[in-house]
C-alpha positions as CSV (number, residue, x, y, z in Angstrom):
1,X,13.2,43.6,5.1
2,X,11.8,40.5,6.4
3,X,10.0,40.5,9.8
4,X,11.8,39.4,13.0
5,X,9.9,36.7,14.7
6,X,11.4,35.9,18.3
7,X,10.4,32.2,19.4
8,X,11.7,31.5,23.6
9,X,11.7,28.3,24.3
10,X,13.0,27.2,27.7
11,X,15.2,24.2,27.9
12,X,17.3,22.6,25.3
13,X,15.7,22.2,22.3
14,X,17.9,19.8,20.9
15,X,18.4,16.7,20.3
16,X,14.5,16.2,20.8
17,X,14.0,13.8,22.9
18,X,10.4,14.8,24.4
19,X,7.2,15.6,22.9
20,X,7.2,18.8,23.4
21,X,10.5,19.6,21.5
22,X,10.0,17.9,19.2
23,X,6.6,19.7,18.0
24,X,8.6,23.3,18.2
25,X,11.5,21.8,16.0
26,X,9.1,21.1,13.5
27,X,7.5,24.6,13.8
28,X,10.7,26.3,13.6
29,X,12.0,24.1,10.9
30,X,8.8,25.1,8.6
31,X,8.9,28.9,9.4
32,X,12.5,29.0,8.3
33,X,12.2,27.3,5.3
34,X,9.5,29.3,4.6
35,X,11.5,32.7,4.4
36,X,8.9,34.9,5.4
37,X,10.9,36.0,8.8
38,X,13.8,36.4,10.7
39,X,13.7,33.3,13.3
40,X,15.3,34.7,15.9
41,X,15.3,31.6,18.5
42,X,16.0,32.5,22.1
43,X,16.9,29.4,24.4
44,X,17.6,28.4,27.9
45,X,20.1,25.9,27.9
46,X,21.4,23.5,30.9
47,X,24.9,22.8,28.2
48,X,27.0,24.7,25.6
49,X,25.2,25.3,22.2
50,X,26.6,26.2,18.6
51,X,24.5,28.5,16.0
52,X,25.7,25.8,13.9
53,X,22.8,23.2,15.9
54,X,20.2,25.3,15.1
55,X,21.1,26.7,11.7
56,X,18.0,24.6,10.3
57,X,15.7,25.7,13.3
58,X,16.7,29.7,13.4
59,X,18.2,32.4,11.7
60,X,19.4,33.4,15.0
61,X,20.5,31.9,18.4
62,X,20.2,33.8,21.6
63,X,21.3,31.0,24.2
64,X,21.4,31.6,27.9
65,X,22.8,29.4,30.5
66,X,21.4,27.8,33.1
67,X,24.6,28.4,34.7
68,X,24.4,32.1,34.8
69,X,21.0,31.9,36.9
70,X,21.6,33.6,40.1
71,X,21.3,31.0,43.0
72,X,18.9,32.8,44.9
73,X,16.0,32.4,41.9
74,X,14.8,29.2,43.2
75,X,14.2,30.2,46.4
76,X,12.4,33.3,45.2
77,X,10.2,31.7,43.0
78,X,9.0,29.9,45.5
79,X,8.4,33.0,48.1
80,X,6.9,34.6,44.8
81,X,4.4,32.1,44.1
82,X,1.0,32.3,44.3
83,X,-0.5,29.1,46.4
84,X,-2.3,26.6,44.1
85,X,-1.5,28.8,41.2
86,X,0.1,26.8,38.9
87,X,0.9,29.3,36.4
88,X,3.0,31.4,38.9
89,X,6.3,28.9,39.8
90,X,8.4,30.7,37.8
91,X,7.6,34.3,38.8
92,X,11.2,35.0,39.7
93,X,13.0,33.6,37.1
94,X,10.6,35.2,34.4
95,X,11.4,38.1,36.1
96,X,15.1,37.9,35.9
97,X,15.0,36.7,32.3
98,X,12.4,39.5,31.2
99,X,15.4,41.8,32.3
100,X,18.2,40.2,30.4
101,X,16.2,39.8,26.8
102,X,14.4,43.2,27.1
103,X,16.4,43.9,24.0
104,X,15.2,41.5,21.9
105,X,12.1,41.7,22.6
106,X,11.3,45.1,22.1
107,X,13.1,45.1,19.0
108,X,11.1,41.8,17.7
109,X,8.1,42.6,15.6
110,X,6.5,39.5,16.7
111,X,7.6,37.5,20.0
112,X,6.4,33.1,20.2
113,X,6.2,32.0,24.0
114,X,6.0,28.1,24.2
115,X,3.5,28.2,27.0
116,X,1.7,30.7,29.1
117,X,3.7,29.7,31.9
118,X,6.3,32.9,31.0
119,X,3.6,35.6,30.7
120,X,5.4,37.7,33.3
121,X,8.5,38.1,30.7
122,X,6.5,40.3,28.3
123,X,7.6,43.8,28.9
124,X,4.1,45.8,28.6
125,X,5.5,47.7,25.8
126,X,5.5,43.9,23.7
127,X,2.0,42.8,25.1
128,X,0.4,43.8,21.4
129,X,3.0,41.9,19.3
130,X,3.3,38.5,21.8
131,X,1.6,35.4,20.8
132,X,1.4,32.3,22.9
133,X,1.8,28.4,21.4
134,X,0.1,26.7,24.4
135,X,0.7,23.0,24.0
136,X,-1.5,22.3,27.0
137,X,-4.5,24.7,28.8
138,X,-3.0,24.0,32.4
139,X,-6.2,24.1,33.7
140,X,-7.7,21.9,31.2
141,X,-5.3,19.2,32.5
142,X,-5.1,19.9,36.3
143,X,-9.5,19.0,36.1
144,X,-7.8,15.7,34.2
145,X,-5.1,15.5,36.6
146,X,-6.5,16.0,39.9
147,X,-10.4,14.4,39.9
148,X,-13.5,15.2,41.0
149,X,-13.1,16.2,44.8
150,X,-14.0,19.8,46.4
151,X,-10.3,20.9,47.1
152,X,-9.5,19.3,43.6
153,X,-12.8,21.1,42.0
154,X,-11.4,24.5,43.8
155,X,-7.9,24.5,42.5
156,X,-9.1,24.3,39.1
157,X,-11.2,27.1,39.4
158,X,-8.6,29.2,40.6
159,X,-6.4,28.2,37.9
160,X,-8.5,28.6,35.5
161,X,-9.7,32.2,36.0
162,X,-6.2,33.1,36.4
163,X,-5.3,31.2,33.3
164,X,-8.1,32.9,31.5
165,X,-6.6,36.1,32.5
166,X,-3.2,35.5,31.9
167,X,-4.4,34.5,28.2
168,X,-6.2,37.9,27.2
169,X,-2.7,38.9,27.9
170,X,-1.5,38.1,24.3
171,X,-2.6,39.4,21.1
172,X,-2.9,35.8,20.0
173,X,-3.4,32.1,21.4
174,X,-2.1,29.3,19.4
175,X,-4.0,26.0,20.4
176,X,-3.6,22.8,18.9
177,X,-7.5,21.1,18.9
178,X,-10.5,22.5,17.8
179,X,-11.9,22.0,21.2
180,X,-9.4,23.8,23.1
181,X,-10.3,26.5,20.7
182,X,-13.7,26.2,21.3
183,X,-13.1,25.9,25.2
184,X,-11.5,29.1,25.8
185,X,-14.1,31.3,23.2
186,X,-16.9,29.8,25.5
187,X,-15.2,31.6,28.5
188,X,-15.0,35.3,26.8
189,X,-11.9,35.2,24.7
190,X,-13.0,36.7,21.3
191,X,-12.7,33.8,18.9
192,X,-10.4,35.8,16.3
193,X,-7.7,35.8,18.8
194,X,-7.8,31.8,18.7
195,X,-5.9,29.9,16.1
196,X,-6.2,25.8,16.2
197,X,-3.2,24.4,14.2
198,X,-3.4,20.6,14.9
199,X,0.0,18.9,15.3
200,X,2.1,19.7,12.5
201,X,4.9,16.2,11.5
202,X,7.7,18.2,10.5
203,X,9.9,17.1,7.6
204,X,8.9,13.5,6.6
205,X,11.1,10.8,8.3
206,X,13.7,8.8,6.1
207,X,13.1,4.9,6.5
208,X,15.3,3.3,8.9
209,X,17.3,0.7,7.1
210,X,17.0,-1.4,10.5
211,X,15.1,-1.2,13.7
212,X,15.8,-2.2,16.9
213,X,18.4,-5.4,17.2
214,X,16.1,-7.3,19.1
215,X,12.5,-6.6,17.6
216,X,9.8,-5.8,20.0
217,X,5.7,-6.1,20.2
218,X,4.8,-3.2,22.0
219,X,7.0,0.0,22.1
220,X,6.1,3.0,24.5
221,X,7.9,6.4,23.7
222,X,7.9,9.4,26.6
223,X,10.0,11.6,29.0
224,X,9.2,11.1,32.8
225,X,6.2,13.1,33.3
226,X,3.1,12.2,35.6
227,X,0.9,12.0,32.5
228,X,3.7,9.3,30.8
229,X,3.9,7.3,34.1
230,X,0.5,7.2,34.2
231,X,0.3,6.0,31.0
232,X,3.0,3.3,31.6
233,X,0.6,2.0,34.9
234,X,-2.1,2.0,33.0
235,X,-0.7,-0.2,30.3
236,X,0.7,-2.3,33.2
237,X,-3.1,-2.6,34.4
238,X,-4.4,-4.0,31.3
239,X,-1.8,-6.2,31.0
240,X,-2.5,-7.7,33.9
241,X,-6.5,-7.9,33.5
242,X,-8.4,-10.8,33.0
243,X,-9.2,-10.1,29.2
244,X,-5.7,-10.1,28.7
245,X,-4.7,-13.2,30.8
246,X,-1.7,-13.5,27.8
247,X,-0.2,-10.2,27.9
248,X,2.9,-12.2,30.1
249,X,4.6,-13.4,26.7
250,X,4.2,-9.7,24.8
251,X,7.7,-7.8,24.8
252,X,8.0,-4.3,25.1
253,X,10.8,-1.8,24.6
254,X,10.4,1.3,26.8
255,X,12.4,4.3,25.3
256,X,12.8,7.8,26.7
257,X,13.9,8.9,30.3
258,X,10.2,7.6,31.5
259,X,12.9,4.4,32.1
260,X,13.8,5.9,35.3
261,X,10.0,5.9,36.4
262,X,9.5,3.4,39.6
263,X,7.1,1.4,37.2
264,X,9.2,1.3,34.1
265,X,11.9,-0.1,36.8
266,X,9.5,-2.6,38.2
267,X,8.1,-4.0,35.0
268,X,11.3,-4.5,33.3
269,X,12.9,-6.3,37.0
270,X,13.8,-10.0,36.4
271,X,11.6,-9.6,33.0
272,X,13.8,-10.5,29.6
273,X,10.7,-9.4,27.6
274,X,10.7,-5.6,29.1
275,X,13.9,-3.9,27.4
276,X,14.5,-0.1,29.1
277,X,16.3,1.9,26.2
278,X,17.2,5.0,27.9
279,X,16.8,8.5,25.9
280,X,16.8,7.8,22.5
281,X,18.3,10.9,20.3
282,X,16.4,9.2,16.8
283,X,13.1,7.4,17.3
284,X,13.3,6.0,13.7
285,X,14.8,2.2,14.9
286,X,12.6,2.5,18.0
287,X,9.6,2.4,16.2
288,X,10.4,0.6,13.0
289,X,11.8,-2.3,15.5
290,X,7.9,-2.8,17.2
291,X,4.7,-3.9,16.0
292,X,2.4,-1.6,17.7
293,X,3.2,1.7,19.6
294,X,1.4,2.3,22.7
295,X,-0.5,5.3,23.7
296,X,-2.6,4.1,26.6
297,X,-3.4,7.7,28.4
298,X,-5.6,7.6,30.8
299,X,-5.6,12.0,31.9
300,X,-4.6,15.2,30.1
301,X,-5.1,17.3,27.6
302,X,-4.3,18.4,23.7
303,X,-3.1,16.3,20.8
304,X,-0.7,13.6,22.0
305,X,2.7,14.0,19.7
306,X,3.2,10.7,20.8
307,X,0.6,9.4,19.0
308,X,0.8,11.6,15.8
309,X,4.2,10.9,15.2
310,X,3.4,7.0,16.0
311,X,1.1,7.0,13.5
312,X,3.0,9.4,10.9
313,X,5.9,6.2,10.9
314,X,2.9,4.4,9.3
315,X,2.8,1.4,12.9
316,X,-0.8,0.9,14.8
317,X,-1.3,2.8,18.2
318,X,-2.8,0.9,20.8
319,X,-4.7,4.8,22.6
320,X,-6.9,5.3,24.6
321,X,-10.1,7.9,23.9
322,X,-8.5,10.5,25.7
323,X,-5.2,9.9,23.8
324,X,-7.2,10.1,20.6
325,X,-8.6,13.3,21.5
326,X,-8.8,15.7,18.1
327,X,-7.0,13.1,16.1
328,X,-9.5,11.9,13.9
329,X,-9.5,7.8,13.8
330,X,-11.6,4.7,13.5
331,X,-11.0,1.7,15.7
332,X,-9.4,-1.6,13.8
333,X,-9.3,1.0,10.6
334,X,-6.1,3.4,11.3
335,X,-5.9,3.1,15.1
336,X,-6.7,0.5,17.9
337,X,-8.5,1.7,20.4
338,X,-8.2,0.1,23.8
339,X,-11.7,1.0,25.5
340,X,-13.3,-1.2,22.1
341,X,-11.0,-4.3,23.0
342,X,-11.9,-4.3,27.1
343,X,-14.1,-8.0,26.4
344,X,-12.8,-11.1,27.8
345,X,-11.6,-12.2,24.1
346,X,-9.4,-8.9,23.7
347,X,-6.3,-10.4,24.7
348,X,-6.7,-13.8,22.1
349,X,-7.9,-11.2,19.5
350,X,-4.4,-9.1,20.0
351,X,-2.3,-11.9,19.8
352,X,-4.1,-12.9,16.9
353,X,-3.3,-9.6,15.5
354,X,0.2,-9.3,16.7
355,X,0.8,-12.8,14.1
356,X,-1.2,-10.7,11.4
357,X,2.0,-9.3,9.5
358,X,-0.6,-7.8,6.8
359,X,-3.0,-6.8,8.8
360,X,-0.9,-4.7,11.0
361,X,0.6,-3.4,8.2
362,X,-2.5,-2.1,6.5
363,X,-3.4,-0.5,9.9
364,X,-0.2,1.4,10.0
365,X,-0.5,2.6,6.3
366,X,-4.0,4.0,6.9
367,X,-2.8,6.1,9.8
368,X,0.4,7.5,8.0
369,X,-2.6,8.7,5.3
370,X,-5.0,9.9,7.6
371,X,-2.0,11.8,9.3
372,X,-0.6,13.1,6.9
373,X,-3.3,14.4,5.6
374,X,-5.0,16.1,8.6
375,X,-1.4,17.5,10.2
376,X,0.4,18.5,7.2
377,X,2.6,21.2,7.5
378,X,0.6,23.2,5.2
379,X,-2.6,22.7,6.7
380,X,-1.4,23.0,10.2
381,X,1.2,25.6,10.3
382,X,-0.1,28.1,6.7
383,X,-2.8,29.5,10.0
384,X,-0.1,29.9,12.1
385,X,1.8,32.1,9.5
386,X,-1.0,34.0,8.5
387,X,-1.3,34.8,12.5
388,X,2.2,35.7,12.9
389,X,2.2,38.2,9.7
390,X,-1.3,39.8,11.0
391,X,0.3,40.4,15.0
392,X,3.8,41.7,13.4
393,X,2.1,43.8,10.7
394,X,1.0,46.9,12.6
395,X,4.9,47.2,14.1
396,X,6.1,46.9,10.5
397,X,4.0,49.4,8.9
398,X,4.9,51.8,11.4
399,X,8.7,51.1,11.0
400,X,8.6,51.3,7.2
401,X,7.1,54.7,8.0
402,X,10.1,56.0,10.2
């Protein structure tokens, strides 16, 4: 009898239109082909769901409705929360759900939280068989987020001993870079509770027979998130800069619901060349209809999927370092990298390369290689297995025994 893995994801998991989802699809997708468990996906949902929509993705659905949350929840979590504490501002609806899914939790030989953020669901009887997939270290990003001042410096201390705490909760931590990894054994955790995974692609992506109807030069991909809009500025900035005095005939398509950002509004108002696509349920045509992607992040933390993915559909990524961050890359080789271009020729030497049909071309087909061969699904996600089976062993034994 095959272990029963139980993966809660909150939100709807499909169709994925943010990074985030679209990183667990591709986890889910390779543990159930795999047939070494029972995927038993439990999902909060804001709309109606079939089994059938996740027959690739689980073995099981376990959907509950937004709709059924009781009204009063929002105002508790925010009488529960801890101040500053980010970690805490969903005490009261972690504590209503940990109620309602007791069952399948305790009956799980292995429970999957995406994020630390719903810690207080784990019934204490579970605490030795949950594992955490933390896509981000929130402190890690807040001391990105927030700068360098004293109130800043102080919130991010608080968050991350709490953090720290809240992670020697579970029996094991799923990071994505080595130096996340290497971040949290530095603060006490023993290191053979840490697994880094890197971003796994997921199935490969057919061609698109066609991309976008009108074809673009730049293409940014995200959901409306402070790190995304801050993204979008910054790309705005360099735009605008001196060394790229030229930027003002580039076009850009902007897909995802980062369109209803005040600066994706403003830079597309009374501009032909800035097309706002909306959310996008197949990012095939988006980013077979551009030349170059762009990851421009200026703050954060982890592996960008953004960029991953860019790069897995074989088109150059315009990044930043920080976006580059545990993705190995060489600048002008498999990736552009925007802090080598900030001289005063930058913006001739992109348009240059924006005409270079080969060139571009080559770029893109050295990062679908290097890719591919850093995130495969095997490399990535055969640790994550191996994790899964070691946490969900000692609950099987002792079944098998009874």
């Amino acid at each position: 009898m095959k272990p029963t893995l139980v993966f809660f994801f909150f939100g709807t998991l499909l169709p994925c239109r943010q990074g985030n989802q679209r990183f667990t699809a591709a986890v889910l997708e390779h543990l159930v082909q795999q047939e070494r468990f029972k995927i038993k996906l439990i999902m909060v949902s804001d709309r109606p769901v079939a089994q059938t929509e996740y027959s690739q993705l689980c073995d099981e659905l376990v959907c509950v409705q937004m709709s059924e949350f009781p009204r009063f929840l929002r105002l508790l979590n925010r009488l529960l929360r801890l101040p500053g504490i980010d970690l805490t501002r969903t005490t009261a609806t972690s504590l209503w759900l940990r109620h309602r899914l007791r069952p399948h939790f305790e009956h799980a030989d292995c429970i999957l939280f995406n994020y630390a953020t719903w810690f207080q669901m784990i019934p204490k009887s579970c605490a030795n068989r949950t594992m955490v997939l933390t896509h981000d270290i929130v402190f890690f990003r807040l001391r990105s987020f927030l700068g360098d001042g004293p109130l800043a410096g102080i919130r991010v201390a608080v968050n991350r001993l709490f953090e720290l705490h809240v992670l020697r909760k579970f029996a094991c931590i799923i990071v994505l870079g080595d130096y996340e990894a290497e971040l949290l054994a530095r603060a006490g955790i023993p290191p053979d509770r840490i697994i880094s995974i890197g971003m796994p692609l997921g199935s490969a992506h057919p061609p698109a027979e066609d991309g976008l109807a009108t074809p673009y030069d730049f293409a940014f991909v995200g959901g409306d998130s402070a790190q995304n809009r801050m993204s979008l500025e910054h790309f705005a900035r360099v735009c605008q800069s001196a060394a790229f005095r030229r930027a003002n005939t580039w076009s850009l398509a902007i897909a995802g619901s980062i369109g209803r950002s005040g600066i994706a509004r403003r830079m597309a108002a009374g501009n032909p060349r800035v097309r706002l696509l909306g959310e996008v349920d197949n990012l095939v045509a988006v980013y077979h209809g551009c030349k170059i992607v762009v990851g421009t992040i200026p703050k954060g933390s982890g592996i960008k999927v953004k960029v991953v993915e860019a790069m897995n559909f074989g088109k150059p990524v315009l990044a930043t370092r920080k976006a580059l961050e545990g993705i190995p890359c060489e600048h002008g080789k498999n990736v552009l990298i925007l802090e080598e271009m900030e001289g005063i020729l930058a913006g001739g030497w992109l348009d240059a390369l924006l005409s270079d049909t080969d060139r571009l071309r080559e770029i893109g087909r050295k990062a679908a290689e290097n890719v591919r061969d850093v995130f495969s699904n095997e490399r990535c996600l055969g640790p994550l297995e191996r994790a899964i089976q070691r946490v969900a062993a000692p609950e099987r034994m002792r079944s098998d025994a009874l």
